[in-house]
C-alpha positions as CSV (number, residue, x, y, z in Angstrom):
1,X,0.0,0.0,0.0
2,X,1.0,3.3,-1.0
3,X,1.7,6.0,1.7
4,X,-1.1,8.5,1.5
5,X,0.4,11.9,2.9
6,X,-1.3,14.8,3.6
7,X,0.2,16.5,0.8
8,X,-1.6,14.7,-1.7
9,X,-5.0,14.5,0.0
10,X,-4.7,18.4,-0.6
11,X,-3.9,18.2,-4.1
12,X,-6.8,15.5,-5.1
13,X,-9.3,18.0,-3.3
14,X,-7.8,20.6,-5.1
15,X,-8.7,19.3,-8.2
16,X,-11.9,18.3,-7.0
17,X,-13.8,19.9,-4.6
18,X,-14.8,16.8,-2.6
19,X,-14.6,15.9,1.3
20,X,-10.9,15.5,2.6
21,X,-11.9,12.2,4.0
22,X,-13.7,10.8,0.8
23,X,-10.0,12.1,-0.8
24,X,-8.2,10.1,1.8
25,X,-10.2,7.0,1.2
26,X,-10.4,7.0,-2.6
27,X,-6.4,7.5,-2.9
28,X,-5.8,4.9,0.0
29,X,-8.5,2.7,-2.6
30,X,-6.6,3.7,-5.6
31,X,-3.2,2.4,-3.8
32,X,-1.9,6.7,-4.0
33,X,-2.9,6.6,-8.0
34,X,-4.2,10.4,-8.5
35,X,-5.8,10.0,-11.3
36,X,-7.4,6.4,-10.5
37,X,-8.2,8.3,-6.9
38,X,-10.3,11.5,-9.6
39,X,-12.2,8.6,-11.1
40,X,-13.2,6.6,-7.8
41,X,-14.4,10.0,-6.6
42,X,-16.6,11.0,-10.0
43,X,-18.1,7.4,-9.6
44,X,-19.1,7.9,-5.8
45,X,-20.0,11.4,-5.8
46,X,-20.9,12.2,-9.1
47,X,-20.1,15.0,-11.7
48,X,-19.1,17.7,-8.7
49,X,-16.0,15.9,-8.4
50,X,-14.8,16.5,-11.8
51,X,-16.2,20.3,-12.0
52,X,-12.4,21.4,-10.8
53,X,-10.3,19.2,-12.1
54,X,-9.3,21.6,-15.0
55,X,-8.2,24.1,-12.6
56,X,-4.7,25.5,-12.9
57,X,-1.9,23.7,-11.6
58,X,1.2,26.0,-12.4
59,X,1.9,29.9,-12.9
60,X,2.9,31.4,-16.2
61,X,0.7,33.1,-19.0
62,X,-0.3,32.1,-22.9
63,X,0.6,34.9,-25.7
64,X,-0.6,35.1,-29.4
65,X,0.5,36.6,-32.7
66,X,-1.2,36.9,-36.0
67,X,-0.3,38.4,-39.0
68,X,-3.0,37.9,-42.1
69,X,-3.0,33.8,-42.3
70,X,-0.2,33.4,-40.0
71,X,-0.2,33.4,-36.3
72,X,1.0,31.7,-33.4
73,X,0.1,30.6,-29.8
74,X,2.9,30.0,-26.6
75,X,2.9,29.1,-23.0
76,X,5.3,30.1,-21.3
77,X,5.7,29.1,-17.7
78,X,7.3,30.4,-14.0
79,X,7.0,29.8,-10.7
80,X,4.5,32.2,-8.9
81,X,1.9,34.3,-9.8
82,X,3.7,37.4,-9.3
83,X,6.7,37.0,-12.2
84,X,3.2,37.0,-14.6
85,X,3.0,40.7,-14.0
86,X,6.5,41.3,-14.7
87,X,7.1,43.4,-17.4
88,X,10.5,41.9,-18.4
89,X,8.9,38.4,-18.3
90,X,5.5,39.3,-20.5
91,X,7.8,41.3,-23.2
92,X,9.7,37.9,-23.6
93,X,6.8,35.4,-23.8
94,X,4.9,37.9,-26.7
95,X,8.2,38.4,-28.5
96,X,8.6,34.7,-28.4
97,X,5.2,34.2,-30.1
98,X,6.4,36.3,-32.7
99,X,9.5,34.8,-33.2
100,X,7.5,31.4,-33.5
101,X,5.5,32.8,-36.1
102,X,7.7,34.5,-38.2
103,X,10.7,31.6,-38.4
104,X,8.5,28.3,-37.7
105,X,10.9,26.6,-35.1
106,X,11.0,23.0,-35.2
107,X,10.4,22.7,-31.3
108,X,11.1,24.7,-27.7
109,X,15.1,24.1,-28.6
110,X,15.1,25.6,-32.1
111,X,13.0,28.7,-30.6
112,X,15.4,29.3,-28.1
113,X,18.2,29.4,-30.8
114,X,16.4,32.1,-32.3
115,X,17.8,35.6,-32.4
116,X,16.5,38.0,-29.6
117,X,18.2,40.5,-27.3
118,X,16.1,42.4,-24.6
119,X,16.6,44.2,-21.1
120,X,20.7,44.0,-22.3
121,X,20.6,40.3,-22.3
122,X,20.8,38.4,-25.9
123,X,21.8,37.7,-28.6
124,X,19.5,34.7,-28.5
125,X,15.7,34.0,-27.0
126,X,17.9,31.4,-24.8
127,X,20.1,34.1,-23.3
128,X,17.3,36.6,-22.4
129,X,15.4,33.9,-20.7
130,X,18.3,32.9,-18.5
131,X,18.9,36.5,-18.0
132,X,15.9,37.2,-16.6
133,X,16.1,34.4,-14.4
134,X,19.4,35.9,-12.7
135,X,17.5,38.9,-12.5
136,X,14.1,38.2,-11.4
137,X,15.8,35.0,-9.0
138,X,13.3,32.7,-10.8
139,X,12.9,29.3,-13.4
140,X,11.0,30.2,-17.0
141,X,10.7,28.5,-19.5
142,X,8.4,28.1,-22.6
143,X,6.5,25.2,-22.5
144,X,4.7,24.7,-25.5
145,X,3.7,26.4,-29.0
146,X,1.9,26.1,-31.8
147,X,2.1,27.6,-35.7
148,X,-0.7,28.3,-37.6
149,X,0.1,28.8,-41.8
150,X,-2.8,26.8,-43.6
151,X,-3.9,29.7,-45.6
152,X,-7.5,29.9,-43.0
153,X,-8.1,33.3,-41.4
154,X,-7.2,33.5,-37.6
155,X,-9.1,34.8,-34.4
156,X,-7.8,34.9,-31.2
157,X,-8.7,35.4,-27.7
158,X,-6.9,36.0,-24.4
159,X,-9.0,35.9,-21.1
160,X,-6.3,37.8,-19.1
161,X,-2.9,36.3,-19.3
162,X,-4.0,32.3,-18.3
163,X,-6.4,31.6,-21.4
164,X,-5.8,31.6,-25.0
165,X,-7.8,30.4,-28.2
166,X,-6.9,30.6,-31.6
167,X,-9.5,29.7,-34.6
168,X,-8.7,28.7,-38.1
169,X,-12.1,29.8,-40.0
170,X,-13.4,31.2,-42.8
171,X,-16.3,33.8,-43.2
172,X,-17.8,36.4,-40.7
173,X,-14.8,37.9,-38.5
174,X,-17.4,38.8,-35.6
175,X,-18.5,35.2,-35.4
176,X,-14.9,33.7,-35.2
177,X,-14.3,36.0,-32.5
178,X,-17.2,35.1,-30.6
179,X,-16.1,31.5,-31.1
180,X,-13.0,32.4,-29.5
181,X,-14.4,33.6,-27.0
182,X,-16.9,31.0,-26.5
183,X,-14.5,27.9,-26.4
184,X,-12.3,30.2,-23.6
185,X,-15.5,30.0,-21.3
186,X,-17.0,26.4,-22.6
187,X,-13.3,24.3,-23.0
188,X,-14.8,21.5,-26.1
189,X,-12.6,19.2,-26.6
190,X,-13.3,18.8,-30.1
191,X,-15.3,20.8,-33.1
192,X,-18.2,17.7,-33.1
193,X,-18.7,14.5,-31.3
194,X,-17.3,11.8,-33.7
195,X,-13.7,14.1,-33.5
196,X,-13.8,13.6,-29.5
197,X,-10.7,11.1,-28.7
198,X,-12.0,7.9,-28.0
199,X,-9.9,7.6,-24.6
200,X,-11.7,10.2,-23.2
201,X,-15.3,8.2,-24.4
202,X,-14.0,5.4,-22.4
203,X,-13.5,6.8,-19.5
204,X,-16.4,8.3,-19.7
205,X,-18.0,5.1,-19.9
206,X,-16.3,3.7,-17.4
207,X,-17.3,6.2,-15.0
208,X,-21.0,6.0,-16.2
209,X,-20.7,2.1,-15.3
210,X,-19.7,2.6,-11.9
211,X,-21.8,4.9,-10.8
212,X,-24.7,2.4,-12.4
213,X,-22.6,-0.3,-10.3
214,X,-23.3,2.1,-6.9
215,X,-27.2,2.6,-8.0
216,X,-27.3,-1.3,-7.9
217,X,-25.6,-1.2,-4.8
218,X,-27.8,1.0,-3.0
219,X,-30.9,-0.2,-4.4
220,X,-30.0,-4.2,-2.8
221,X,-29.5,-2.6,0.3
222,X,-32.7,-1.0,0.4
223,X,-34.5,-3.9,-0.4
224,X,-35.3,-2.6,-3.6
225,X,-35.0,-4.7,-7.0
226,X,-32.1,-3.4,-9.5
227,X,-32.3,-2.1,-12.5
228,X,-32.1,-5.0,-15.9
229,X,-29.2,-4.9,-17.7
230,X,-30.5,-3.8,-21.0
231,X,-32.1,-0.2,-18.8
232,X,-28.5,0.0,-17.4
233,X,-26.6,-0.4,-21.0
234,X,-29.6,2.4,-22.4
235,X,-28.6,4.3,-19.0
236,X,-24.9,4.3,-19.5
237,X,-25.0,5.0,-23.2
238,X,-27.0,7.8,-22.9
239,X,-25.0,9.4,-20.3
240,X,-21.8,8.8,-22.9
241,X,-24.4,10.5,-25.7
242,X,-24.9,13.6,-23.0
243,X,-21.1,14.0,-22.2
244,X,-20.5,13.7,-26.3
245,X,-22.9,17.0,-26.8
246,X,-21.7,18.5,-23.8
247,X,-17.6,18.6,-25.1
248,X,-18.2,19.0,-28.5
249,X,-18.2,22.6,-30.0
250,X,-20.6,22.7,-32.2
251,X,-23.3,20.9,-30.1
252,X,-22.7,23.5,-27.3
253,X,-25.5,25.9,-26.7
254,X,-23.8,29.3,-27.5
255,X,-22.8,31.4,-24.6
256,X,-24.1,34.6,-26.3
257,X,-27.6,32.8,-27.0
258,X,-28.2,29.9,-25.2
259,X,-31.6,29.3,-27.4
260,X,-28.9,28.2,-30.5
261,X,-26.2,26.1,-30.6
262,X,-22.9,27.3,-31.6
263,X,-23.3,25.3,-35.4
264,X,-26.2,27.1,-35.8
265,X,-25.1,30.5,-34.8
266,X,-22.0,29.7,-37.4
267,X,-24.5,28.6,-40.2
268,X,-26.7,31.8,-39.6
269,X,-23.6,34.1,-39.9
270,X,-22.0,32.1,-43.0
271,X,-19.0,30.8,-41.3
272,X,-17.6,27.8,-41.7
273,X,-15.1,26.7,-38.2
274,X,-12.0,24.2,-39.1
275,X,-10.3,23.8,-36.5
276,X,-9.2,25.7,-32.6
277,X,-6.5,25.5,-30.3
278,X,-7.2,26.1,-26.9
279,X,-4.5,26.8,-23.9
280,X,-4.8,27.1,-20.4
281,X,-2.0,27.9,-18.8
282,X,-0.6,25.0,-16.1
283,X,-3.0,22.7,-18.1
284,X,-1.3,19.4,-17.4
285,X,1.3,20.2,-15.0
286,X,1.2,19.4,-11.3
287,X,1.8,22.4,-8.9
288,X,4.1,21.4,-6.1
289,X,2.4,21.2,-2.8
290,X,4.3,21.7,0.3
291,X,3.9,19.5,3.2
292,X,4.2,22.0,5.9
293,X,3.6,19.8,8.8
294,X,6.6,17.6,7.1
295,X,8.6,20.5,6.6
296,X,7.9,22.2,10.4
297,X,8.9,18.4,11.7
298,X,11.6,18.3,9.9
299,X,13.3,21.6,11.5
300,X,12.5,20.8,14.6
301,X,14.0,17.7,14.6
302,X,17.1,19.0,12.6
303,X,17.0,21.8,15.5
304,X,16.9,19.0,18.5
305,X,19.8,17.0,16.8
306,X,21.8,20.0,16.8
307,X,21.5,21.0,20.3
């Protein structure tokens, strides 16, 4: 059995918003497997435990450049919140976006090749990042990027420094930014259900099975008869069908008009959507989590075996 420390009780309610003691059990369950441990808590205590698990894990901000038919989108990444507001730091993560645009760098390393000289530090992107680390007295670096140069027009949106979208369309500019907009606030994981990544069906699936498995549960302990097995199968696949319309972008309702979905706000206003990018920054990344009561242990007991 895996040792289940408070530290990472803290995290899994982080990410989820459910009882400490319902985190303790489902990681002690899940042998100290965080994401098994998010799972086990959907399946007991239903959707509220995955309303928070896209919340941001680590600091740093998302920049975009476009210029006609070619654009880009970077996140760059720090420690805290407060090198985000740092002038120094948010002149080198927008210049870096151009940079991507405008020489198509193979990856992070070929980027950071790339000419750049700012604040007196240069002449590379590489050398004015580790400048401003010796100045600001903190790690940056750029974690991910992508080029857009498919000949679609581009519409971006920043919601503050954490959010970025970029859409490849074609037709009315307003709508494109709306859409922008729209899948900042919505997150879809994909522009219509048959494009949404068949692990994340599964799982899903998966969830919608054990949560019919506790309904069966509860229903034998109550004396009550269970559900058949065909009204469970109709159950589960229907709750798949709802999670397909709910992630999918053109199946959302539109955030400006909930009374239309977002396809047929786009086929109202002749626009045709081919593809967006969304980043939100930390998206993936675990923020360390200090064990205080560790760390306060730990001095004093350093402190007694020095005395």
């Amino acid at each position: 059995m895996a040792a289940i420390t408070a530290s990472m009780v803290g995290e899994l309610r982080a990410k989820t918003d459910a009882p400490m003691m319902e985190c303790k059990k489902a990681l002690m369950e899940a042998d100290g497997n965080m994401e098994k441990a998010e799972e086990l808590l959907r399946v007991k205590l239903g959707n509220k435990a995955g309303k928070a698990a896209a919340r941001i894990t680590a600091e740093g901000v998302v920049t975009a450049f476009i210029e006609g038919a070619t654009g880009a989108m970077l996140e760059t990444n720090c420690e805290t919140d407060f090198v985000t507001k740092n002038d120094g730091f948010l002149a080198m993560a927008r210049a870096a976006a151009e940079l991507v645009a405008r020489h198509d760098p193979a990856d992070v390393a070929a980027l950071s090749a790339l000419p750049y000289s700012q604040d007196g530090f240069g002449p590379t992107l590489e050398d004015v990042r580790r400048g401003l680390i010796g100045k600001i007295g903190e790690n940056m670096s750029f974690r991910r990027f992508k080029r857009f140069s498919g000949g679609s027009k581009l519409a971006s949106y920043l919601h503050g420094t954490r959010i970025g979208v970029v859409v490849e369309y074609e037709g009315d500019d307003v709508a494109a930014k709306d859409v922008a907009m729209h899948v900042a606030a919505m997150k879809p994981v994909a522009l219509t259900s048959a494009d949404v990544p068949a692990d994340l069906i599964e799982k899903e699936r998966a969830v919608a099975m054990g949560k019919a498995e506790e309904d069966r549960k509860a229903a034998e302990a109550a004396g009550k008869p269970a559900q058949s097995p065909e009204i469970v199968a109709k159950r589960v696949e229907g709750g798949v069908q709802k999670f397909l319309k709910e992630v999918s972008l053109f199946n959302q309702p539109f955030v400006k008009n909930d009374k239309q979905t977002v396809e047929q706000m786009l086929k109202a206003t002749g626009t045709t959507v081919k593809a967006f990018t969304l980043y939100v920054v930390g998206e993936g990344i675990q923020k360390k989590v200090d064990d205080f009561a560790a760390e306060v242990a730990a001095q004093v007991a350093a402190a007694k075996a020095g005395a």
